[in-house]
C-alpha positions as a printed NumPy array, in Angstrom:
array([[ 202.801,   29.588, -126.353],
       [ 203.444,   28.044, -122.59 ],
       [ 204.36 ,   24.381, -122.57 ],
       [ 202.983,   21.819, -120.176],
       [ 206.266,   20.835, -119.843],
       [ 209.716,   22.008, -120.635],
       [ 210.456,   19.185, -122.893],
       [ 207.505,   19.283, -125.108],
       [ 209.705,   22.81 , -126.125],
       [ 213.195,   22.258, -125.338],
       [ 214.937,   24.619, -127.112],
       [ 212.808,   27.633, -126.178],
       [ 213.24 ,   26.116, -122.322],
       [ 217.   ,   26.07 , -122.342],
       [ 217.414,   29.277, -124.202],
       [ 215.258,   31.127, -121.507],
       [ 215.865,   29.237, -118.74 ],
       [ 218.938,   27.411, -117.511],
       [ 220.668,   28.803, -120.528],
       [ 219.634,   31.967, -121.094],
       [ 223.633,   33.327, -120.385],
       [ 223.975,   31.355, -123.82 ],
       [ 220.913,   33.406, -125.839],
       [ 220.825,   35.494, -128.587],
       [ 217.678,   37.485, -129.246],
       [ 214.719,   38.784, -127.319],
       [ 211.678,   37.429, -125.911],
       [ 210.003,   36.956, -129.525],
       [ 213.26 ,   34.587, -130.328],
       [ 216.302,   33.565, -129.309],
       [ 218.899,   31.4  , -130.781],
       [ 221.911,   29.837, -129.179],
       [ 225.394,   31.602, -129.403],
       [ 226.765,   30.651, -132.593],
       [ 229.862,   28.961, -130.911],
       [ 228.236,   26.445, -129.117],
       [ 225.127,   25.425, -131.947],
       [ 222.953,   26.521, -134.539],
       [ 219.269,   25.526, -132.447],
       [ 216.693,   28.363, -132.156],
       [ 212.972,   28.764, -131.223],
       [ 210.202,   31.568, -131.438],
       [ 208.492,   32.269, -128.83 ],
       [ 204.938,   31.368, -130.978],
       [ 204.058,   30.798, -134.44 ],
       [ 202.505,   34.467, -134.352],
       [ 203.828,   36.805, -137.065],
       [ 206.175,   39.026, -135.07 ],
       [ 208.121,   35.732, -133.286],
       [ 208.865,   34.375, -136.664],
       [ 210.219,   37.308, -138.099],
       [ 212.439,   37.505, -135.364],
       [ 213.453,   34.092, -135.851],
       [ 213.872,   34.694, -139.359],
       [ 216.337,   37.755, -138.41 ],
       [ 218.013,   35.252, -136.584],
       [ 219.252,   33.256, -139.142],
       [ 222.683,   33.362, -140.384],
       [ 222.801,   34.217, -144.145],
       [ 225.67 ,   31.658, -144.736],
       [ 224.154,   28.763, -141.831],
       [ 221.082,   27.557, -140.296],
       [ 218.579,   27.285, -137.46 ],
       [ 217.051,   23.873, -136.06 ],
       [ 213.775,   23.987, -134.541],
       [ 212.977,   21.741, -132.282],
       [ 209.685,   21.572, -130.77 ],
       [ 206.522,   19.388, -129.934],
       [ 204.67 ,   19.841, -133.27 ],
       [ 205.531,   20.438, -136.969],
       [ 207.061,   24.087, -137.221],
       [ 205.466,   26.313, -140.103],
       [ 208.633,   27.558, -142.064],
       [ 209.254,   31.564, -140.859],
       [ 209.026,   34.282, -143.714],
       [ 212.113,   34.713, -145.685],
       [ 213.915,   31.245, -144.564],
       [ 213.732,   27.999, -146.656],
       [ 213.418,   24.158, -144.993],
       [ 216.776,   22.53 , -144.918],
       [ 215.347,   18.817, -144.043],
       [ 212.651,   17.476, -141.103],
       [ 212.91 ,   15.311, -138.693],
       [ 211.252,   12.861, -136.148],
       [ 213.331,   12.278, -132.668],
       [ 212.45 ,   10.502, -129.871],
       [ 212.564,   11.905, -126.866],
       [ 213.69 ,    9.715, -123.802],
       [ 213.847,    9.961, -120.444],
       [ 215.55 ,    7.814, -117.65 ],
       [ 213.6  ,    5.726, -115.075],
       [ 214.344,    4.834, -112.308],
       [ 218.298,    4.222, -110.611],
       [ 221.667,    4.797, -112.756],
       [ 223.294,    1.358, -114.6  ],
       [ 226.063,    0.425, -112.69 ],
       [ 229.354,    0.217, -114.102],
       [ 230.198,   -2.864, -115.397],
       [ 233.51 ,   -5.033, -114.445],
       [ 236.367,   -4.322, -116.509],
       [ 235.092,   -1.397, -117.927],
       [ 237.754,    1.208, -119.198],
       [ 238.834,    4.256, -117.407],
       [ 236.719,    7.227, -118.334],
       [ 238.531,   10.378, -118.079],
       [ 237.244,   14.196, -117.945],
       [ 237.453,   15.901, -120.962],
       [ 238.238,   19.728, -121.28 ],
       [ 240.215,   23.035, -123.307],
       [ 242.977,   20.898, -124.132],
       [ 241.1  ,   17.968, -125.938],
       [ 238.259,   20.102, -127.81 ],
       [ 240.314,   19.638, -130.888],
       [ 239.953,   15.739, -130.632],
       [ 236.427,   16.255, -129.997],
       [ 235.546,   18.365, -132.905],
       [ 237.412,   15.84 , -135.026],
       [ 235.301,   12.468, -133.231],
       [ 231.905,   15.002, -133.551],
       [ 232.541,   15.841, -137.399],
       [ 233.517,   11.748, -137.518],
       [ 230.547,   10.377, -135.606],
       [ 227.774,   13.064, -136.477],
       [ 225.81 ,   12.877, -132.943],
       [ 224.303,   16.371, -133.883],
       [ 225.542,   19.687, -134.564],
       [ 228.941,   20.88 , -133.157],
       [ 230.217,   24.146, -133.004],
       [ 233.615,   25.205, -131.94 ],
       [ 232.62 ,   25.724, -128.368],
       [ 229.999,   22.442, -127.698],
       [ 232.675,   21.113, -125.515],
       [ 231.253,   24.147, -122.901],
       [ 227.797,   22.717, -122.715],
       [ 228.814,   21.132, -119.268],
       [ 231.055,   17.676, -117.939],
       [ 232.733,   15.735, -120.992],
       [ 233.905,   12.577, -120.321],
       [ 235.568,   10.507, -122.629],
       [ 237.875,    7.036, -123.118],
       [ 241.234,    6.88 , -124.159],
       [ 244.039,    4.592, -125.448],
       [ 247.54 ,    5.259, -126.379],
       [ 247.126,    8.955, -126.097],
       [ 244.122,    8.748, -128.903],
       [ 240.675,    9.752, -127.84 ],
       [ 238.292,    6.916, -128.985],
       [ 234.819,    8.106, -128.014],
       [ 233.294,   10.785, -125.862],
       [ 229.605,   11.471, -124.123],
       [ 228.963,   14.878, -121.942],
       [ 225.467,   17.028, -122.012],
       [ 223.816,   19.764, -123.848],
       [ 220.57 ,   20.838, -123.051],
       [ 219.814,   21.932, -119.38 ],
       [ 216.065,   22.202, -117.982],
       [ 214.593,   22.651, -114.616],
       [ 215.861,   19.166, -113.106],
       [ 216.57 ,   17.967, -115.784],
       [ 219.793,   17.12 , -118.587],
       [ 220.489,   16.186, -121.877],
       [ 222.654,   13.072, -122.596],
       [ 224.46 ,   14.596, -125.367],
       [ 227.582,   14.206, -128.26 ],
       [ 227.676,   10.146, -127.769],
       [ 230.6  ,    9.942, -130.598],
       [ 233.174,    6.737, -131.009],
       [ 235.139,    6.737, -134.256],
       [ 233.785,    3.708, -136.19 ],
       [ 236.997,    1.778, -135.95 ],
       [ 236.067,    1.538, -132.458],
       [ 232.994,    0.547, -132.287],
       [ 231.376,   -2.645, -130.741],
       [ 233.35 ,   -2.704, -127.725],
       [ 230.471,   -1.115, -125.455],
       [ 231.912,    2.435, -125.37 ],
       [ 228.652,    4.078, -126.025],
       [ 227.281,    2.108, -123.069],
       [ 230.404,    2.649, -120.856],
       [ 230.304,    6.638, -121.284],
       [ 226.759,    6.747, -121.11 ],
       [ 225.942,    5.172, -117.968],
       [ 228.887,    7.529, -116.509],
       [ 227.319,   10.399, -117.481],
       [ 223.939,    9.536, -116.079],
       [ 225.39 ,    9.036, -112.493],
       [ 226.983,   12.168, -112.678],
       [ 223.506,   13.637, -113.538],
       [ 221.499,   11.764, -110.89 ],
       [ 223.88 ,   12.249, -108.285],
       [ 224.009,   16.5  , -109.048],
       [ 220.056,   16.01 , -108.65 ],
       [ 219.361,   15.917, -112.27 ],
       [ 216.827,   13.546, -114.413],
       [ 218.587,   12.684, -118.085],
       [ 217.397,   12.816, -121.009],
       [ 218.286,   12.734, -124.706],
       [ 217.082,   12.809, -128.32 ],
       [ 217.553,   10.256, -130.821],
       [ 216.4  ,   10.379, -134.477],
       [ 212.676,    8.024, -134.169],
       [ 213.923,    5.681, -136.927],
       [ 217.319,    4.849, -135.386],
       [ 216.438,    1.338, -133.611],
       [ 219.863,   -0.013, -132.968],
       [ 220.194,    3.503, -130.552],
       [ 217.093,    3.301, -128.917],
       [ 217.219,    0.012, -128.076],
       [ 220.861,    0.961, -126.515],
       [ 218.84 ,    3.331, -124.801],
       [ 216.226,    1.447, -123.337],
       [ 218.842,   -0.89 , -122.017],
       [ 219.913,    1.646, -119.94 ],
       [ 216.975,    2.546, -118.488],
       [ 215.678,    5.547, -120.464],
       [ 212.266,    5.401, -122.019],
       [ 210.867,    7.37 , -124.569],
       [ 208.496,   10.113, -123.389],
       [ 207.292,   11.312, -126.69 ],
       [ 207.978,   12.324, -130.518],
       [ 209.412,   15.781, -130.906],
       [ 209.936,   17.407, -134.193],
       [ 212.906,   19.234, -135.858],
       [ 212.801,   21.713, -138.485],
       [ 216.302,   23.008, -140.01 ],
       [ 216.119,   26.192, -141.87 ],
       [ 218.472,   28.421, -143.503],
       [ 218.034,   32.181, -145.867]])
């Protein structure tokens, strides 16, 4: 079940791709290391893949599904929930920082307590107790208290994820989210890399955020979260 393009299969792209060091499974399924997520694909819908999927599944967690058409639901899992995302991509050159914008610092070992704590706060997807190893965190801080965060997740051919854009909601309004993000897409561009991200297709306020900063969405992709 080839896809014309990485993205129209993400998952399954990362998971034997770029991030196959990160893979459970075989090449009917995989699913990503436990620490770091709960996403998983099948290789096809075909019988065998999904009961490898299936197999895959924790008994006491789930698997999301993310591909470019509804999933059917494998043998011996229930659906959790569906969703619609939008997938975007960037166009064109990085936004430029703005004046007065606050120092953004790396993010690493040490702080992956804070960021479990803003992830579990902010809810920008699912975080596992090793998410912080995706690749570059960067994040803003004042008085010694980590106020938001933005780093990357999903790696293609040429291409990353925009990933884990989290300020606690005390914080918000004070262009954080834009701040981080536009730091992480230079760091991106200037590796060689094209971002990209997800955001849930009914979220407005984000995708207009989004589009202000260049990316534009490339199409709908569709998540399916299951669990025994």
């Amino acid at each position: 079940m080839a896809a014309a393009h990485p993205l129209d299969r993400p998952v399954w792209s990362m998971l034997t791709g770029r991030q196959a060091h990160l893979a459970e499974g075989d090449d009917r399924a995989v699913r990503i290391d436990r620490g770091y997520g709960v996403f998983g694909a099948a290789a096809d819908t075909g019988a065998d893949a999904q009961a490898a999927l299936a197999a895959l599944v924790p008994g006491d967690g789930e698997i999301w599904i993310v591909e470019d058409a509804p999933w059917p639901v494998p043998p011996g899992t229930r659906e959790v929930k569906r969703a619609i995302l939008a997938q975007m991509v960037a166009e064109g050159a990085p936004p430029e920082p703005r004046a007065g914008e606050p120092a953004i610092i790396r993010l690493g070992e040490t702080d992956a307590a804070e960021m479990a704590a803003l992830a579990d706060h902010a809810k920008p997807g699912p975080w596992g107790p090793k998410t912080h190893r995706y690749g570059p965190f960067f994040g803003i801080r004042e008085n010694d208290r980590l106020l938001a965060m933005a780093g990357q997740r999903i790696l293609v051919n040429g291409m990353a994820e925009v990933s884990g854009v989290s300020t606690w909601e005390d914080c918000r309004g004070r262009g954080y989210a834009r701040t981080l993000i536009g730091h992480v897409m230079r760091e991106m561009i200037a590796r060689g890399e094209r971002p990209f991200l997800h955001s849930y297709a009914d979220n407005a306020g984000a995708i207009a955020l989004y589009e202000s900063l260049g990316f534009r969405i490339r199409r709908e992709v569709h998540v399916l979260v299951i669990a025994k």
